[in-house]
TORDREN-371038 format. One record per residue (C-alpha): x, y negated, z negated; residue in one letter. Coordinates in pm, whole numbers, m for minus. Each point is the difference from the previous one (the first is absolute). Layout:
! residues N
{xx = X, yy = Y, zz = Z, r = A}
...
//
This chain:
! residues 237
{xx = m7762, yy = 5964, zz = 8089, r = X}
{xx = 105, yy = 58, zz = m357, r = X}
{xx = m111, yy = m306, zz = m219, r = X}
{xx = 273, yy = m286, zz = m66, r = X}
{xx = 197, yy = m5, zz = m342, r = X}
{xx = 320, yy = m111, zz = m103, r = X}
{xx = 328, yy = 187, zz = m6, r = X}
{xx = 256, yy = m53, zz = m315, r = X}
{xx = 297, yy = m80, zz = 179, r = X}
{xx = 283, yy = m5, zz = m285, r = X}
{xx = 264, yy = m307, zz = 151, r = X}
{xx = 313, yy = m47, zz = m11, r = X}
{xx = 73, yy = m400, zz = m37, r = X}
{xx = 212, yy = m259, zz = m48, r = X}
{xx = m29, yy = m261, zz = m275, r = X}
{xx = m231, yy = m220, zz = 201, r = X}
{xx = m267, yy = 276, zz = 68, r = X}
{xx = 117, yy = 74, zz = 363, r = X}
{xx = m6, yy = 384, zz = 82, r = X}
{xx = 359, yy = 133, zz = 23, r = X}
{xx = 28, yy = 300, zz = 143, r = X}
{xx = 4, yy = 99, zz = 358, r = X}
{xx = m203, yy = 299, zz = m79, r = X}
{xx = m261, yy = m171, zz = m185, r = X}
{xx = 1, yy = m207, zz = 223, r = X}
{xx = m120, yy = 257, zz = 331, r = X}
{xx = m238, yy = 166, zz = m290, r = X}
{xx = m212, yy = m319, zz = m77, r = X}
{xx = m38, yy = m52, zz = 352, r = X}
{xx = m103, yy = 348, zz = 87, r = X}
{xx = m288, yy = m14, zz = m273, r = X}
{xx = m129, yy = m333, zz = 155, r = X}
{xx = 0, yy = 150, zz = 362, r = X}
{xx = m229, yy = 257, zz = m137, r = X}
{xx = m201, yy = m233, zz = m165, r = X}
{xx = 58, yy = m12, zz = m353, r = X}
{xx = 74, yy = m261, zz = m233, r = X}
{xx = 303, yy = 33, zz = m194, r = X}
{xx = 6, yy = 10, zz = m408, r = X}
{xx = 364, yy = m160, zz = 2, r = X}
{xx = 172, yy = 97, zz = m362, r = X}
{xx = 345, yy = m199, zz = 11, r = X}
{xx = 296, yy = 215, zz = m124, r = X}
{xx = 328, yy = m125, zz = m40, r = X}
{xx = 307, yy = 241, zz = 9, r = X}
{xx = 5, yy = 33, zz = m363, r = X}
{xx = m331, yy = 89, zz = m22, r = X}
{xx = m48, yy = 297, zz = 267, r = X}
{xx = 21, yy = 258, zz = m291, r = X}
{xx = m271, yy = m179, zz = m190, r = X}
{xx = m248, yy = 73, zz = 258, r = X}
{xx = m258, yy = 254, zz = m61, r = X}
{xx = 207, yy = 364, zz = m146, r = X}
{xx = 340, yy = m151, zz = 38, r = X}
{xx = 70, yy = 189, zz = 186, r = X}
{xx = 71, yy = m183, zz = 348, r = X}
{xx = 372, yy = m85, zz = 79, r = X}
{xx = m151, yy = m282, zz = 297, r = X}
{xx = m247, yy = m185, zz = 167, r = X}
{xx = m283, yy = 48, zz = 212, r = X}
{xx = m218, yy = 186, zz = m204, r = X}
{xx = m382, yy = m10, zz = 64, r = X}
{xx = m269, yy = 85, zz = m205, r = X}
{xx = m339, yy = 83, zz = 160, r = X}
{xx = m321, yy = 85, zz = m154, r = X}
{xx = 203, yy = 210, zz = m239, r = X}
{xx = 246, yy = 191, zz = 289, r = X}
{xx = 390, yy = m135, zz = m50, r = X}
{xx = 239, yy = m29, zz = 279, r = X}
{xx = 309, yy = m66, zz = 9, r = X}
{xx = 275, yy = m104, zz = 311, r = X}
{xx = m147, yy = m223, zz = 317, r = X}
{xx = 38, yy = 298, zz = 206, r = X}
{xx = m257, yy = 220, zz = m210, r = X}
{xx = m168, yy = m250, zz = m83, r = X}
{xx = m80, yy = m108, zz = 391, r = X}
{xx = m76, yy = 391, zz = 55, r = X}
{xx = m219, yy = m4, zz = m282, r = X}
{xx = m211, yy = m290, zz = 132, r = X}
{xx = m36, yy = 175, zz = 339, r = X}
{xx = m64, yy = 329, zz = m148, r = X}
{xx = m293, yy = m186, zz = m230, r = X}
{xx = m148, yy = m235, zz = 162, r = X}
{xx = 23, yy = 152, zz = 339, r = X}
{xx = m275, yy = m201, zz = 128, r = X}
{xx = 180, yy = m325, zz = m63, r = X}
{xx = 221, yy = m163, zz = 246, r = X}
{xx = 321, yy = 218, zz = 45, r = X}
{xx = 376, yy = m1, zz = m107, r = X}
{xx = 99, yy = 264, zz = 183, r = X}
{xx = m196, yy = 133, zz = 279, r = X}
{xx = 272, yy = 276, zz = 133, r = X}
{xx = 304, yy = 168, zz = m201, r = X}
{xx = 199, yy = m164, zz = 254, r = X}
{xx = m85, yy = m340, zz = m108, r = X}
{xx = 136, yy = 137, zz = m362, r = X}
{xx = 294, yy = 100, zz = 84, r = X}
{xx = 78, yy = m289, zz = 247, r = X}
{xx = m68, yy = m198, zz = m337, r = X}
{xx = 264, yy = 211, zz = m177, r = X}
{xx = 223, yy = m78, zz = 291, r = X}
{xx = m52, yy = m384, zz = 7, r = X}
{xx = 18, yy = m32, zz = m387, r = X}
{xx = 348, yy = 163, zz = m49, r = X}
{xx = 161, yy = m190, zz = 320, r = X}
{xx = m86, yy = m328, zz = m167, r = X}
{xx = 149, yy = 100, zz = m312, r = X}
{xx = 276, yy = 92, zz = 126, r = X}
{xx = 89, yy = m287, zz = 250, r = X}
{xx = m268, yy = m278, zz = m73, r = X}
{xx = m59, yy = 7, zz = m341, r = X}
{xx = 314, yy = 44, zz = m135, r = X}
{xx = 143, yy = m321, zz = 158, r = X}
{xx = m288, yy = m200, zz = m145, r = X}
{xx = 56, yy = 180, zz = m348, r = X}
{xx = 354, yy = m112, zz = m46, r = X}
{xx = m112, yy = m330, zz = 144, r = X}
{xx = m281, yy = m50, zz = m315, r = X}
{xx = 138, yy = 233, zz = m260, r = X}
{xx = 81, yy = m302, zz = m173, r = X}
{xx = m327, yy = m161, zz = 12, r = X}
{xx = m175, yy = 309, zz = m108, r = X}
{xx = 177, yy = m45, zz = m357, r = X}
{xx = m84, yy = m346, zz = 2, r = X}
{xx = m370, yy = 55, zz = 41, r = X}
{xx = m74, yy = 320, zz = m184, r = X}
{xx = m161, yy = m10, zz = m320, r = X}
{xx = 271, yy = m61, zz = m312, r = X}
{xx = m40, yy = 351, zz = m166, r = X}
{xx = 116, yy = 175, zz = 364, r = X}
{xx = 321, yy = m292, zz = 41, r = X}
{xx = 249, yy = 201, zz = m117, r = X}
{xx = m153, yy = 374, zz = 163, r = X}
{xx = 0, yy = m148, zz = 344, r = X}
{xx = 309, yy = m174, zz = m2, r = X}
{xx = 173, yy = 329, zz = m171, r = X}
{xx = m165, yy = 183, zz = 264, r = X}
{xx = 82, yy = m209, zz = 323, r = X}
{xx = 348, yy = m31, zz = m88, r = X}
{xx = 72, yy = 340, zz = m17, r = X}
{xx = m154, yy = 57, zz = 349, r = X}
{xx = 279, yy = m269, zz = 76, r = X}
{xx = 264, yy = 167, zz = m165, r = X}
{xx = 82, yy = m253, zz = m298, r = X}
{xx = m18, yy = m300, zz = 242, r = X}
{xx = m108, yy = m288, zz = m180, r = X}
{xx = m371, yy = m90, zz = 164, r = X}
{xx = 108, yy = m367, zz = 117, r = X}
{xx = 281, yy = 107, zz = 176, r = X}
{xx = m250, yy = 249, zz = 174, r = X}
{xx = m250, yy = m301, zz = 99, r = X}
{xx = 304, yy = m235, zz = 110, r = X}
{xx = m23, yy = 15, zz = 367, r = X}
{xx = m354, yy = 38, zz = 65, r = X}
{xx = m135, yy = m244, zz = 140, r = X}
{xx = 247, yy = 96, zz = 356, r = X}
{xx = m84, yy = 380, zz = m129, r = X}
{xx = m394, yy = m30, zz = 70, r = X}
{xx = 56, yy = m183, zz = 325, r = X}
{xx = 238, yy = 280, zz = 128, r = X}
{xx = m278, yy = 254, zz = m158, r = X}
{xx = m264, yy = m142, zz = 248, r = X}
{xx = 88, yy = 279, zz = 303, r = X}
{xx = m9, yy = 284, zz = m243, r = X}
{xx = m405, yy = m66, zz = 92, r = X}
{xx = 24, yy = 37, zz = 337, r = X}
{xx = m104, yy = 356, zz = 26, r = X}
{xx = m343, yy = m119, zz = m176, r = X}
{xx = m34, yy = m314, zz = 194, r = X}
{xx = 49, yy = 212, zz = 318, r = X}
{xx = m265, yy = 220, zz = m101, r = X}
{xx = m280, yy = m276, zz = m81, r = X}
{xx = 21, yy = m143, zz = 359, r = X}
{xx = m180, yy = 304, zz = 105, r = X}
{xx = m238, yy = 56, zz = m267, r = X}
{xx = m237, yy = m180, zz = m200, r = X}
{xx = 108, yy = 168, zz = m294, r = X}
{xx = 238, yy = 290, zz = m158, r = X}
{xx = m317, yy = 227, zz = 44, r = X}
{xx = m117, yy = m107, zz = 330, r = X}
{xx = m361, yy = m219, zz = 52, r = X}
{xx = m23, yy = 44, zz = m373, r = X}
{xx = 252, yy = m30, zz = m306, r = X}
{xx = 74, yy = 291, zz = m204, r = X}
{xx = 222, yy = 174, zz = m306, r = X}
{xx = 286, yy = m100, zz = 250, r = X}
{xx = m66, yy = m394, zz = 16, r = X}
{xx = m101, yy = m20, zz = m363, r = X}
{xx = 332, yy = 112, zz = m122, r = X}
{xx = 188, yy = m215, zz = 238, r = X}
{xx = m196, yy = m292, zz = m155, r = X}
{xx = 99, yy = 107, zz = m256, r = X}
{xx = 332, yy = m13, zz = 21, r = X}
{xx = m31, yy = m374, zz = 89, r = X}
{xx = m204, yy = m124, zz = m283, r = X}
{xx = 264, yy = 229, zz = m220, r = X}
{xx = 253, yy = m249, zz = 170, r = X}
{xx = m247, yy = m371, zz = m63, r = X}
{xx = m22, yy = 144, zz = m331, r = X}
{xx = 379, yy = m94, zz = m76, r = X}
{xx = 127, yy = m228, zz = 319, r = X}
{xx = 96, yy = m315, zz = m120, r = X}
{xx = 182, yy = m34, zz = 356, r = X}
{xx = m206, yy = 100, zz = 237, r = X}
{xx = 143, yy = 301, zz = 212, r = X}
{xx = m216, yy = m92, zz = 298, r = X}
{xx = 6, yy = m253, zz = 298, r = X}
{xx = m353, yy = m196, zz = 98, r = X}
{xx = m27, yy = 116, zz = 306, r = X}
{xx = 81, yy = 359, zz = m68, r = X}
{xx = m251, yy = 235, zz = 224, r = X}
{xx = m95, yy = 204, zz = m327, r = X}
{xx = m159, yy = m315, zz = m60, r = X}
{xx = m327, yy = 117, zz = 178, r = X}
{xx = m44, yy = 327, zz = m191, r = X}
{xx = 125, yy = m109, zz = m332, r = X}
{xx = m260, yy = m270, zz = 28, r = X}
{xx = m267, yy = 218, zz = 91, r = X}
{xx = 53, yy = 238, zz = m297, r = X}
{xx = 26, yy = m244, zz = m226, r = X}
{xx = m314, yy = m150, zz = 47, r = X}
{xx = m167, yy = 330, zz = 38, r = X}
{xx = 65, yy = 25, zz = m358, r = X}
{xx = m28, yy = m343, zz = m115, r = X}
{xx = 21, yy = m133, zz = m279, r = X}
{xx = 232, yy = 297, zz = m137, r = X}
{xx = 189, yy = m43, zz = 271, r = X}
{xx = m20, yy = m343, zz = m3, r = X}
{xx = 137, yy = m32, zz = m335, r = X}
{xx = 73, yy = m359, zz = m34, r = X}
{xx = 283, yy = 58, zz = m230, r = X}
{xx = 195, yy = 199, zz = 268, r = X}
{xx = 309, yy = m154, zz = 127, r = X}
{xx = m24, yy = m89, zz = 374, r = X}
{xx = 182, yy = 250, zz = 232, r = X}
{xx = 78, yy = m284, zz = 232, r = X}
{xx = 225, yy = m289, zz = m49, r = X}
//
């Protein structure tokens, strides 16, 4: 097996430290299920085109013993196609495209509830010198709407949300995981997604006794203590 190192992972995050983005998210936990440490450099929005040539636009970027990648996608086939003798993140094409699949049907139904839901709370907890770019840019993607008439009704929005899981909660009654006996590319970006969503929740968009409960706990202390960030809002109320 290749010796250990660390990976530069360049991270999006909030004022507080906590990693942002959903996609840097499923990257920093693909380099720890292959074994590496991570070399976290925090990035706010502003500061993307400060890193390395200026030339990247947004976040993950690694770095790794002088190779840069860029986009979780590449980045997770650039870890399998380097370190091949390292645990997997995708053992079949299959498995990447099923990834693909899963990724864009939580955009589009799960993940855009829960974004109008904390859109508000990202401005609040973003660093001061991206304030005014993410609330520019999240209230054009509602069409002028002022952001706290967006968050008004959310707390009976997130219950009524819950079902949109189903399909997922179905699915881990007959598996241990999204990739079978083992997790893969597939469960790391669904993890993802959720520690995306602790990273803003104020209101938690989950109930206790929710049946993810079993796999979200398992992941996250697979990759404790990143994903065990104490200063992540609890997805439960």
């Amino acid at each position: 097996m290749t010796e250990n190192h660390a990976i530069r992972v360049f991270d999006l995050v909030l004022a507080s430290g906590v990693t942002l983005s959903p996609f840097v998210w499923r990257t920093k936990l693909a380099v720890l299920h292959k074994g590496f440490d991570i070399d976290d450099v925090e990035t706010s929005y502003m500061g993307i085109k400060k890193i390395l040539d200026g030339s990247y636009n947004r976040l993950p970027v690694i770095q790794d013993r002088g190779r840069i990648v860029k986009d979780s996608l590449y980045i997770a086939d650039y870890l399998d196609e380097t370190y091949p003798d390292r645990p997997p993140l995708f053992r079949t094409k299959s498995e990447r495209n099923f990834m693909r699949y899963l990724d864009g049907w939580m955009f589009s139904s799960v993940i855009r509830e829960w974004f109008s839901c904390y859109t508000l709370d990202q401005v609040k907890l973003v660093h001061p010198e991206d304030v005014d770019y993410v609330r520019t840019a999240h209230t054009r993607i509602f069409r002028g709407r002022p952001l706290e008439e967006v968050v008004a009704d959310r707390e009976e929005r997130l219950v009524k949300a819950r079902p949109l899981l189903d399909p997922i909660r179905n699915l881990l009654k007959e598996t241990t995981w999204f990739g079978g006996e083992a997790p893969n590319q597939v469960d790391f970006m669904m993890l993802g997604h959720f520690l995306w969503c602790s990273s803003l929740a104020s209101h938690p968009p989950l109930a206790k006794d929710d049946s993810l409960w079993d796999w979200l706990n398992r992941g996250f202390d697979r990759f404790a203590p990143v994903a065990r960030d104490k200063r992540l809002y609890p997805l439960a109320g």
